[in-house]
C-alpha positions as CSV (number, residue, x, y, z in Angstrom):
1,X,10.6,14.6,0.5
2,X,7.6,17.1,1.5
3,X,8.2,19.5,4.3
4,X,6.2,17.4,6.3
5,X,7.5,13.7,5.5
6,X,11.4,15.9,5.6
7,X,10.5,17.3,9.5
8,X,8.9,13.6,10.6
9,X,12.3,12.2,9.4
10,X,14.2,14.6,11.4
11,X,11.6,14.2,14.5
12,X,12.1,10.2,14.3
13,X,15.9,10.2,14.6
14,X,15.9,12.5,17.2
15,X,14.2,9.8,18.9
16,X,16.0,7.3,18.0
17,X,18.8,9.1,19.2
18,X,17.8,9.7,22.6
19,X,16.6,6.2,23.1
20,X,19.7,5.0,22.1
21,X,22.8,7.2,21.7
22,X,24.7,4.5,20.7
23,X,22.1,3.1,18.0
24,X,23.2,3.4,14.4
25,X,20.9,5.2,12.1
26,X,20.2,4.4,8.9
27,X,18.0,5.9,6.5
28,X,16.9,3.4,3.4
29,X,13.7,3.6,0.9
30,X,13.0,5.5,-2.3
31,X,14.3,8.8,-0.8
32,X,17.5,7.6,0.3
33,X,17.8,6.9,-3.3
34,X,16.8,10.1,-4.8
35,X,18.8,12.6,-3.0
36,X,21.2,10.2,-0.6
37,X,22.9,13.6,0.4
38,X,20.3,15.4,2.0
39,X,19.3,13.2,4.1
40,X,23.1,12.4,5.2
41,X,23.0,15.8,6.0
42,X,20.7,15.2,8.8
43,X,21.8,15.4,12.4
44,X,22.1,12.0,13.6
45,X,22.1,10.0,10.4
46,X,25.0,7.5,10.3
47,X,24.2,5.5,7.0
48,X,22.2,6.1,3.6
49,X,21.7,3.2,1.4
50,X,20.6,3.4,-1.8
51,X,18.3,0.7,-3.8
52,X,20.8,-2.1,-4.2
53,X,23.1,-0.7,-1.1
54,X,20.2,-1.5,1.6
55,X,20.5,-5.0,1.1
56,X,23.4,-5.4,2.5
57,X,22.7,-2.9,5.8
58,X,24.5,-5.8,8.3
59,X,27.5,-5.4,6.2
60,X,27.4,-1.5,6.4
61,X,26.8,-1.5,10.3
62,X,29.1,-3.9,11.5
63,X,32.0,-1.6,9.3
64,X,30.8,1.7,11.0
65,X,31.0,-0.1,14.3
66,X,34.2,-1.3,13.8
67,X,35.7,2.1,13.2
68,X,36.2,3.7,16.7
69,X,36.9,7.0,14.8
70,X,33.3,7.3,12.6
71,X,32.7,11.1,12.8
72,X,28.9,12.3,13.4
73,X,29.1,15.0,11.6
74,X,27.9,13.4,8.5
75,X,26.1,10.6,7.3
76,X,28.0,8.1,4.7
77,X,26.5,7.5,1.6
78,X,26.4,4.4,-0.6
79,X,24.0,5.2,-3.2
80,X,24.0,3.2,-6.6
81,X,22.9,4.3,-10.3
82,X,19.3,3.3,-10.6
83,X,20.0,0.9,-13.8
84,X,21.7,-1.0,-11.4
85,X,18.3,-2.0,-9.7
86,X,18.0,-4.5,-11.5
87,X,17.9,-8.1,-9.4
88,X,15.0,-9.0,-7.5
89,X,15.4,-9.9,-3.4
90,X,13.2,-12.1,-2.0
91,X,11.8,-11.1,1.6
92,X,8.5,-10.8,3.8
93,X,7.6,-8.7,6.7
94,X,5.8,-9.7,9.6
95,X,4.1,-6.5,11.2
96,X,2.3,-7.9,14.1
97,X,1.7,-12.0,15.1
98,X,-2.0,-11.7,12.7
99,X,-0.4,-10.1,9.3
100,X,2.2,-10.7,7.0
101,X,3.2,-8.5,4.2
102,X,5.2,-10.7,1.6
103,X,6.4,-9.2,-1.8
104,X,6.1,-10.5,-5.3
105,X,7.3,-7.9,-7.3
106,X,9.4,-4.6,-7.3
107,X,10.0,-1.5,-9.7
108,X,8.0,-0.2,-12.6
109,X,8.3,0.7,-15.9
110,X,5.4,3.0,-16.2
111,X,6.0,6.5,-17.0
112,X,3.7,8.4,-14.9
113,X,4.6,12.0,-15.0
114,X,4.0,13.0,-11.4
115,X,6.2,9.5,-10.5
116,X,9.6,9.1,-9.1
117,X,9.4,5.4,-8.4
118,X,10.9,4.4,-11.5
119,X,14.0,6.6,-9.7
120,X,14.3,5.3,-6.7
121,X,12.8,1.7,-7.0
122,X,13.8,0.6,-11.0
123,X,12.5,-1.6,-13.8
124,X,9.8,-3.9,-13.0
125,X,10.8,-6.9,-11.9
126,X,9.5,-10.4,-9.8
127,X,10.0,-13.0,-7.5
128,X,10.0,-16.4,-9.0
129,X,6.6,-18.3,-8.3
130,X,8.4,-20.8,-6.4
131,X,9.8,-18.4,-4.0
132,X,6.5,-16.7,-3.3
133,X,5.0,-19.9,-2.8
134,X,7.8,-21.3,-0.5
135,X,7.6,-17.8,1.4
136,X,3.8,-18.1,2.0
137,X,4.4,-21.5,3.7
138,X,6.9,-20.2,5.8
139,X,4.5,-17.3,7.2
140,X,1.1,-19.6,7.0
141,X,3.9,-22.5,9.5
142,X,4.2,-19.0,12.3
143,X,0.3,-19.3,13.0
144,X,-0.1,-15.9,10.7
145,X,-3.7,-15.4,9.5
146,X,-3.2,-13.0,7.3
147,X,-0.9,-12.6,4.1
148,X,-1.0,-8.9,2.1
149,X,0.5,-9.3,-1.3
150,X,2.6,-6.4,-1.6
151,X,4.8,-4.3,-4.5
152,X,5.2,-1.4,-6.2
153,X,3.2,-2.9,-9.5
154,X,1.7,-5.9,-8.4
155,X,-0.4,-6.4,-11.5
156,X,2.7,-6.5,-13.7
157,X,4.4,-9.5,-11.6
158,X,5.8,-12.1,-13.4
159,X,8.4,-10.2,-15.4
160,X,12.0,-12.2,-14.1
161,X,14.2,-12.0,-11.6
162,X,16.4,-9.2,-13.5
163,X,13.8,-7.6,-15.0
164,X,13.5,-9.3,-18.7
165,X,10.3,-8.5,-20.8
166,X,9.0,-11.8,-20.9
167,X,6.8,-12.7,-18.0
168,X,7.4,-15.9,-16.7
169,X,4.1,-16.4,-14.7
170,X,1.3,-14.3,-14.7
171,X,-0.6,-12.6,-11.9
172,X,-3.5,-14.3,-12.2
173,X,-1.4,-17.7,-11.9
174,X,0.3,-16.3,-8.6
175,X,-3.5,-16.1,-7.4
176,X,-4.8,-19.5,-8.1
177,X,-1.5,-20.9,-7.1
178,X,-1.1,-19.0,-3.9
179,X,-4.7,-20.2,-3.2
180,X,-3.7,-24.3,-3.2
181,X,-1.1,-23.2,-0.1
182,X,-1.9,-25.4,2.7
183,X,-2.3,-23.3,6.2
184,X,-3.7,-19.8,4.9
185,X,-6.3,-18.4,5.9
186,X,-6.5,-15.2,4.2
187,X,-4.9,-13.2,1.4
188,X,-5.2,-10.2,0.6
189,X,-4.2,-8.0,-2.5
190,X,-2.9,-4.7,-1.5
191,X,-2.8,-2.1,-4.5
192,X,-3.5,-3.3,-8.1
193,X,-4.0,-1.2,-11.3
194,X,-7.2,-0.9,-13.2
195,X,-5.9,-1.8,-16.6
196,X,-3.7,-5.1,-15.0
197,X,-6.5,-6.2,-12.9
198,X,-8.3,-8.8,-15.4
199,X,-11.7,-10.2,-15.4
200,X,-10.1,-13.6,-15.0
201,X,-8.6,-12.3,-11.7
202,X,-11.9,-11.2,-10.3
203,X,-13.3,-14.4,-11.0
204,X,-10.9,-16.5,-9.3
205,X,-11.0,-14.3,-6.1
206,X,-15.0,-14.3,-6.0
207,X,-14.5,-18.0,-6.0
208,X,-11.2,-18.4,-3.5
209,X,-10.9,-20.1,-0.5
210,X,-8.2,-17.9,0.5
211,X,-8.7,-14.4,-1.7
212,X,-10.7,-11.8,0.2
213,X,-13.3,-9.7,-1.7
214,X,-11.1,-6.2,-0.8
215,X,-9.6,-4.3,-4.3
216,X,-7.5,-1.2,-3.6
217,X,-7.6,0.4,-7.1
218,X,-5.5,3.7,-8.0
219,X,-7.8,6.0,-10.0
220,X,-5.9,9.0,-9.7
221,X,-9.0,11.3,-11.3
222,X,-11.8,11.0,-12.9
223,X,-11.1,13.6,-15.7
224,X,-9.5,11.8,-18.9
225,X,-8.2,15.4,-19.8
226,X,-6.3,15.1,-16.5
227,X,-5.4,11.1,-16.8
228,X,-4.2,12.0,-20.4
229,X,-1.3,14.5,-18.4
230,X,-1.0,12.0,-16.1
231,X,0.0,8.9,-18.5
232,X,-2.3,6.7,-16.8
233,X,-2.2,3.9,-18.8
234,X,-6.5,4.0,-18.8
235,X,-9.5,5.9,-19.2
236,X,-12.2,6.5,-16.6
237,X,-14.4,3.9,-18.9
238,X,-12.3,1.2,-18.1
239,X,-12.3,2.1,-14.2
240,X,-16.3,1.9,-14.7
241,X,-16.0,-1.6,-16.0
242,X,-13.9,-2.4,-13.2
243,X,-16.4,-1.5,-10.4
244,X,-18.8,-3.2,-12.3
245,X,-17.3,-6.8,-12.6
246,X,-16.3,-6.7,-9.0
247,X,-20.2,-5.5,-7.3
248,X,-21.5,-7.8,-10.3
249,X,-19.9,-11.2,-8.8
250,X,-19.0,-9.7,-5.2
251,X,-21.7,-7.3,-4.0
252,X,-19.9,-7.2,-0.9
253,X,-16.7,-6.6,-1.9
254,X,-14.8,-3.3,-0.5
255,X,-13.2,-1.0,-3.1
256,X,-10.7,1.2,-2.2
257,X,-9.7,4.5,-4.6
258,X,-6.5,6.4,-4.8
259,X,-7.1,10.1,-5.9
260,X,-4.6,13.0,-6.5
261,X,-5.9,16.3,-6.4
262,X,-4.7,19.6,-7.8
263,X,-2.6,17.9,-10.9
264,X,-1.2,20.9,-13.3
265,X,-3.9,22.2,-15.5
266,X,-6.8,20.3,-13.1
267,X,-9.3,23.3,-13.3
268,X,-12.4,23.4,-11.0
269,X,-14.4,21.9,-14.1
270,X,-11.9,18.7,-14.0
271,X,-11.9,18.4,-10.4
272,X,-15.8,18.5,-10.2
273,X,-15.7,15.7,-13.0
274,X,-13.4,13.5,-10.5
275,X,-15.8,14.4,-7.8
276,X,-19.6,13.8,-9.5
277,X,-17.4,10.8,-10.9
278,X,-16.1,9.0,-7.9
279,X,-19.9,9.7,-6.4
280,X,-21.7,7.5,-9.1
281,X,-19.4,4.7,-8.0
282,X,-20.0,2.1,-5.9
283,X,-16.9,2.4,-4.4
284,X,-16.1,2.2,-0.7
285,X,-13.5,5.1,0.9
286,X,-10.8,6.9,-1.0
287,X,-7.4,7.4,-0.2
288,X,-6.9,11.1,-0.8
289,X,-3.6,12.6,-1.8
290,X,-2.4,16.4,-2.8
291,X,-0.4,16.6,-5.5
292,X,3.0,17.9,-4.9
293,X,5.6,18.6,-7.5
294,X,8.8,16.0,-7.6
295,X,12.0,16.9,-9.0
296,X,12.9,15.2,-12.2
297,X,9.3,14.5,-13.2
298,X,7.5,16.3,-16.4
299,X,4.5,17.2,-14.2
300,X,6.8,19.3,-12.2
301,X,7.6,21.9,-15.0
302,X,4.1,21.5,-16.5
303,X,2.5,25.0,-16.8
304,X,-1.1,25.7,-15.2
305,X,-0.1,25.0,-11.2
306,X,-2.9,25.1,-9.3
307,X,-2.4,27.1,-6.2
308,X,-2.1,25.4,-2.6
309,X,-4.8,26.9,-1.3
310,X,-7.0,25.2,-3.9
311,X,-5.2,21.9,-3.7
312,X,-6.4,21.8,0.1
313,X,-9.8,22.5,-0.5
314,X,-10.3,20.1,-3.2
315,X,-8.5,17.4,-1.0
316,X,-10.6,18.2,2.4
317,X,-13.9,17.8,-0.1
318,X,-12.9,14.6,-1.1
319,X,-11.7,13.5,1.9
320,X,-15.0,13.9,3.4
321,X,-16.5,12.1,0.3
322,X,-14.8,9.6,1.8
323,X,-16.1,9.6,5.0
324,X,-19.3,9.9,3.6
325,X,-18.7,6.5,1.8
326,X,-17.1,4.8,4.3
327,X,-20.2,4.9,6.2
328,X,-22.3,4.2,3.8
329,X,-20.3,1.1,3.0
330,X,-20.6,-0.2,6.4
331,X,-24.5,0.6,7.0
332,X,-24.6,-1.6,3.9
333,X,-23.5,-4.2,6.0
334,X,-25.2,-4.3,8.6
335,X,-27.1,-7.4,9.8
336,X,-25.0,-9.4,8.0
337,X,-22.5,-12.2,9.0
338,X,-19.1,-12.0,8.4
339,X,-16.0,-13.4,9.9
340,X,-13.1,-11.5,11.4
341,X,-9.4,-11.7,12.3
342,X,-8.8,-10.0,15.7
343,X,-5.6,-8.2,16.0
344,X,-3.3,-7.9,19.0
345,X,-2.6,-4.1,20.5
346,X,-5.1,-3.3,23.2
347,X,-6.3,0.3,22.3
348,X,-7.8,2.0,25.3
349,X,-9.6,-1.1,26.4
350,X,-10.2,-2.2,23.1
351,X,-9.4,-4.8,20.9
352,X,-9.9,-4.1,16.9
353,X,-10.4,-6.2,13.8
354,X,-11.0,-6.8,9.9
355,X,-13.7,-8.1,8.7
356,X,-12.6,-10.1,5.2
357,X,-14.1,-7.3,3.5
358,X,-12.7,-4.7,5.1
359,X,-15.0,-3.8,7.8
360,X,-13.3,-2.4,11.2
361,X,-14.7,-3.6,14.2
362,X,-14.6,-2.9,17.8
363,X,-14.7,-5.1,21.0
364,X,-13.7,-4.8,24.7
365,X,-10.3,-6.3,25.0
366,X,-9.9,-9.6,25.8
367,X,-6.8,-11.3,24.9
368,X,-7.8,-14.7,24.2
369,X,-9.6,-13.1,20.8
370,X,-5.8,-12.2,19.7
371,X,-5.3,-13.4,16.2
372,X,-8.5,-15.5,16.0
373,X,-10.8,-15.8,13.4
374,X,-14.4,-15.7,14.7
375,X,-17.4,-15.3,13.1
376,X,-19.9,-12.1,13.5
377,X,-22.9,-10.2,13.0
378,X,-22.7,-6.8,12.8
379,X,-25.6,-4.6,14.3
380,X,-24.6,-1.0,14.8
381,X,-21.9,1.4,13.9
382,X,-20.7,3.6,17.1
383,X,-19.5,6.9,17.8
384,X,-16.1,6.5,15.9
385,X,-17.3,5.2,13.3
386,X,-16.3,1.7,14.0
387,X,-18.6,-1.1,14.0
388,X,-20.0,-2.9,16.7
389,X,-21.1,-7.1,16.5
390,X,-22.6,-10.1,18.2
391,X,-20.9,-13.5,18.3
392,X,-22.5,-16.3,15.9
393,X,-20.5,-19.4,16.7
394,X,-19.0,-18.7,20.7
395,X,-19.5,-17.8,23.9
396,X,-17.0,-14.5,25.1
């Protein structure tokens, strides 16, 4: 846990404490698995479960209730070896009444050396097509517009239920299937790899009724000296292609980027390759992150650390990149007509949305929009960088 992730924990179960003295705390996630004893350390913390523990949280609670004599001086810990990760649990999350975030697949075996998922989350492994299938149904039969395909390696779903090498269905299957669900009105793919995200994928998304032309695609840097350290399993090359085949059959399609900076050994020379790199995409925001150093990684006792200070420039350069592209992205869109799901939190008198390609918009809040679809033109982008529209189809 970073210094700041470790003071937000302790910040949030203060809360949670004063809102409820009585509340049971409970600390889960990849974290939880790595080093269970710090954060049962932490004053207020009743429970950590490891990966295969959290599953069975009810179970844990209703035995720490039942004990009138539970000390708070400590947190109990029920922590598992990670090779025991190795079953798949079937589950969706419903975040607000417009999105649903349903998981196909958990775990990875890629080797990254800056990585502790394969730690704290195990092998990969997937939800049977069936399930996802009968899960989407479920979430399309609660009104829910929106479904985000979610896990840690989405690409390489279709590896069983306990993790066996052979994959049983394919990720490009789970697409075209998914797509035949009666009662959805959009999905989206959250994160996918460049090297697992096929040309045969692309296709069937440019073509869905369902799919949304958005890609989130981890690049990590645009140096194959530093993507070599990393054990990407690419080269910038491939990326390239990528990019290409999406713009080439959805010119409108949003791309998303992941980017670490200051990676052992990333010299000025390297990070100005990511940078002139990532600027002769057409790409459409980055997701920025500073490289840290994990315990029980290689990258962590790799020589050639590049100092903090450097780290934070490098990342407050390419977050303004970003920015830079974001807007960019939207001017591109101006004038043209897109459709967008309204979601439901009034924000100072506004209500926001998502175009299907990833364009925020902004409206004075009227609750009747609430998880509606509607169809837009967008004229102008405002102060805060949000985009403004007019109505095609309705009267508001």
């Amino acid at each position: 846990m970073t210094e700041n992730a470790d003071k937000r924990f302790k910040s949030i179960v203060k809360q949670a404490q004063k809102a409820n003295p009585e509340g049971v705390t409970v600390a889960v996630g990849c974290y939880a698995q790595l080093k269970p004893e710090e954060l049962a350390a932490v004053d207020g913390v009743d429970l950590v479960l490891g990966a295969t523990e959290k599953f069975n949280v009810t179970s844990y609670i209703n035995d720490l209730l039942d004990n009138p004599d539970r000390s708070k001086e400590g947190g109990e810990v029920h922590a598992c070896e990670i090779q025991d990760a190795d079953f798949y649990v079937s589950s969706y999350s419903i975040g607000d009444r417009t999105r649903a975030f349903l998981k196909v697949q958990d775990g990875c075996d890629y080797k990254c050396t800056y990585c502790t998922i394969p730690l704290a989350r195990g092998i990969s492994r997937s939800d049977t097509l069936q399930n996802v299938l009968d899960n989407a149904s479920k979430i399309a039969a609660q009104d829910i517009k929106e479904i985000v395909l979610t896990g840690v390696n989405i690409g390489d779903y279709g590896k069983g239920e306990f993790g066996n090498k052979k994959h049983e269905h394919t990720f490009l299957e789970l697409v075209q299937e998914l797509d035949k669900v009666e009662g959805i009105e959009r999905l989206r793919i959250s994160s996918i790899e460049p090297n697992l995200l096929k040309n045969e994928t692309i296709d069937v998304v440019s073509k869905s009724r369902t799919f949304v032309p958005h890609f989130h695609i981890p690049l990590q840097s645009g140096s194959n000296k530093i993507l070599g350290l990393m054990r990407r399993r690419y080269q910038r090359e491939l990326y390239v292609d990528r990019v290409a085949k999406i713009k080439e059959v959805m010119p409108h399609a949003c791309i998303g980027v992941d980017v670490i900076v200051g990676f052992p050994r990333e010299t000025d020379e390297d990070f100005l390759e990511t940078y002139n790199f990532l600027t002769g995409l057409d790409i459409s925001y980055l997701h920025v992150f500073t490289y840290s150093e994990r315990d029980n990684t290689p990258a962590a006792t790799m020589e050639g650390e590049v100092p903090k200070k450097v780290r934070s420039k490098r990342s407050k350069m390419l977050r303004g990149l970003s920015a830079k592209m974001r807007r960019a992205f939207y001017e591109s869109q101006l004038s043209s007509t897109r459709t967008v799901l309204f979601e439901s939190e009034n924000k100072e008198g506004y209500i926001h949305g998502f175009t299907e390609n990833y364009v925020k918009v902004k409206y004075p809040w009227n609750p009747e929009l609430v998880n509606t679809l509607q169809e837009v033109e967008l004229t102008s982008i405002d102060d805060d960088g949000m985009v403004r529209f007019e109505f095609t189809n309705v009267e508001v």
